[in-house]
C-alpha positions in Angstrom: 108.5 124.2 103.4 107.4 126.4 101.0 106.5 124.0 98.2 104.2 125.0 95.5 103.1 121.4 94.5 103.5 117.6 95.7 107.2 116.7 95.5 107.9 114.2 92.8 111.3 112.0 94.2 111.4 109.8 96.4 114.1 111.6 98.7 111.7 114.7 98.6 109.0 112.8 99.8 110.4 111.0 102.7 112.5 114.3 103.8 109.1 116.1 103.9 107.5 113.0 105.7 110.1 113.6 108.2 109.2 117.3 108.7 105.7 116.5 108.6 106.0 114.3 111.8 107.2 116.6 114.3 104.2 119.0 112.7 101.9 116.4 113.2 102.7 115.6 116.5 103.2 118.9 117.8 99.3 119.4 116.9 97.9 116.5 118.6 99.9 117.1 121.7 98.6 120.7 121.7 95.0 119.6 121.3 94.8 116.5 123.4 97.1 118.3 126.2 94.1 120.9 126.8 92.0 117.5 128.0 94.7 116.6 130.3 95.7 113.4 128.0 99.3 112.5 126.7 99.7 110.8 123.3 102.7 109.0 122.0 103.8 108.0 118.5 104.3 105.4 117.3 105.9 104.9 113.3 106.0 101.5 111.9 106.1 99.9 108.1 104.2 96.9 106.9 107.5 94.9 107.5 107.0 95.7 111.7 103.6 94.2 111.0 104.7 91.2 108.7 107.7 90.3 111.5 106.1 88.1 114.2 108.5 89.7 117.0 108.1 92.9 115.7 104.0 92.7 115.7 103.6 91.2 119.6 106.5 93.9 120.4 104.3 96.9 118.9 101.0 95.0 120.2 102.7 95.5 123.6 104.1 99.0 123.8 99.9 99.6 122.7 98.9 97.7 125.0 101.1 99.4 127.9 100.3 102.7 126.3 97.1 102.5 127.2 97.4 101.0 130.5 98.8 104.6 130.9 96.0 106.0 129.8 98.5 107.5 127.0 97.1 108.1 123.4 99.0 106.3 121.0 99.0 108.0 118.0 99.9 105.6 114.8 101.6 106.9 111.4 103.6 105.0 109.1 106.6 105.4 108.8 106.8 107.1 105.6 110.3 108.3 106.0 112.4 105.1 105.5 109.4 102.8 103.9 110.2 101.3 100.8 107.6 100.2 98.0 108.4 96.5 99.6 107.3 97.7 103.2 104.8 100.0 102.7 101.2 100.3 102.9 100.5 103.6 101.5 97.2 105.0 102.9 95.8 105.7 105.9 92.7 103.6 105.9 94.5 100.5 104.9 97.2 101.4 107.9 93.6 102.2 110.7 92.6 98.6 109.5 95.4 96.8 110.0 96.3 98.6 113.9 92.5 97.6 114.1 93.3 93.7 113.5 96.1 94.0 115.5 94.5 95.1 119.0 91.4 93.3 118.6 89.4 96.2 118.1 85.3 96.2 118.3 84.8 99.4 115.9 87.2 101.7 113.6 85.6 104.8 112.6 87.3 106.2 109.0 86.4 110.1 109.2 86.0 111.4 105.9 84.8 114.2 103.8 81.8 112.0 102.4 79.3 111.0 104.5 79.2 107.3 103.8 79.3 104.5 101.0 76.9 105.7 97.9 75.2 103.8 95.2 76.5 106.5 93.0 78.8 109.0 93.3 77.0 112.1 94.9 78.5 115.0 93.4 78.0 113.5 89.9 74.4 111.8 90.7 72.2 114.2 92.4 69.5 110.8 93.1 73.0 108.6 94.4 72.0 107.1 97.5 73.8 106.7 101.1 73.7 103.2 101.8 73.5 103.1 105.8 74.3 99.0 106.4 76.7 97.1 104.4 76.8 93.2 105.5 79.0 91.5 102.8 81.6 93.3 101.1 81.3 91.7 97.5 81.7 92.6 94.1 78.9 94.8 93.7 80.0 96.9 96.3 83.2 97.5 95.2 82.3 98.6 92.1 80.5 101.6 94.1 84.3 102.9 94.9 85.7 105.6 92.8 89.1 107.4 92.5 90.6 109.7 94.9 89.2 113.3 94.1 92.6 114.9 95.7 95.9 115.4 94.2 97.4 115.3 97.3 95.5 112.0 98.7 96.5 108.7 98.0 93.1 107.1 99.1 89.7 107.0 98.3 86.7 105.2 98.3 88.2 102.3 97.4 90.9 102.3 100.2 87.9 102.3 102.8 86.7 100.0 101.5 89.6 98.0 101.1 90.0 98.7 105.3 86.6 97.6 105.5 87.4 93.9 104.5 90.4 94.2 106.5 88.7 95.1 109.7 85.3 93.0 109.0 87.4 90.0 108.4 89.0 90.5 111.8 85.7 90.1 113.7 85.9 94.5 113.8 82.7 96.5 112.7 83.7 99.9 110.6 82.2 103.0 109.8 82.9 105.9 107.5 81.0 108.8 108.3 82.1 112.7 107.7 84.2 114.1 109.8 83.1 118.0 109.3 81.7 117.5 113.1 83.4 115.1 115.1 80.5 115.4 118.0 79.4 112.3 115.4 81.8 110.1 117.3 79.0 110.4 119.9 76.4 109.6 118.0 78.2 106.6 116.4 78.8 105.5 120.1 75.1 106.0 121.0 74.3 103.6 117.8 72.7 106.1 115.8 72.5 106.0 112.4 75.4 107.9 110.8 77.1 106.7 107.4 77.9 103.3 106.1 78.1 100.5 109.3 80.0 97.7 107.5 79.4 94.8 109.9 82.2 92.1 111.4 82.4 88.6 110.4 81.6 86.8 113.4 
């Protein structure tokens, strides 16, 4: 679009959301169409979430999606979401599609390879903390603010998903994403990033 910086207005942003989507989609069908696998997209706000009939009709089209063996691929939809109906990040929006299927593990990609006691580019002795079984206080206190001016997450969003999805009976992992061969080794049960277990 040409854009030097982040639009400011509402109407900018939702018109670019709109544009981003068919870019966004066009990638992943590209990419997942070279393993012989179809994806789908699915756009919802927090109010298709809130709505009883909305939520079992979106559990089912997943449900049915996958019975397909189709990929659903899950975005809000930023294009028509108010403040009122929207959730804002990604992590918060992984957590919640987590909760909704009943899922045994989400796995938050990032550019950091886990939870730290301190923050690792300021704290050269900061610490990767590998198992994290309650979410309390002291933990969130480890999250600090987005780095990006073009996120609108952080540390704190994870680990904001991580009560969501723990709370749900759903384990959760952030790990670094700069090799995604450690989806593998995540499914192997190796050690990589911060495990934040379930409640169960």
């Amino acid at each position: 679009m040409h854009l030097d910086r982040r639009p400011q207005t509402l109407e900018e942003k939702q018109a670019l959301a709109a544009v981003g989507q068919c870019e966004l989609m066009y990638i992943y069908d590209k990419m997942f169409s070279q393993y012989s696998c179809s994806v789908a997209q699915l756009l919802i706000t927090k109010e298709v979430i809130d709505d009883d009939t909305l939520r079992r009709n979106v559990r089912g089209t997943i449900d049915t999606l996958l019975a397909y063996r189709c990929i659903p691929i899950i975005n809000e939809n930023d294009s028509i979401a108010t403040d009122e109906i929207v959730y804002g990040d990604n992590d918060t929006l992984s957590a919640i599609t987590a909760r909704l299927v009943g899922a045994d593990l989400l796995v938050l990609l990032s550019d950091i390879e886990g939870l730290y006691d301190a923050d690792p580019s300021q704290d050269p002795k900061a610490q990767k903390i590998d198992v994290v079984e309650t979410i309390d206080a002291h933990i969130l206190a480890m999250a600090g603010e987005s780095s990006s001016s073009l996120g609108t997450g952080g540390m704190i969003t994870k680990l904001q998903a991580a009560q969501i999805a723990t709370e749900a009976g759903c384990d959760m992992v952030i790990a670094s994403g700069a090799d995604p061969c450690i989806l593998y080794d995540l499914i192997e049960g190796k050690n990589c990033g911060t495990l934040f277990r379930a409640r169960r």
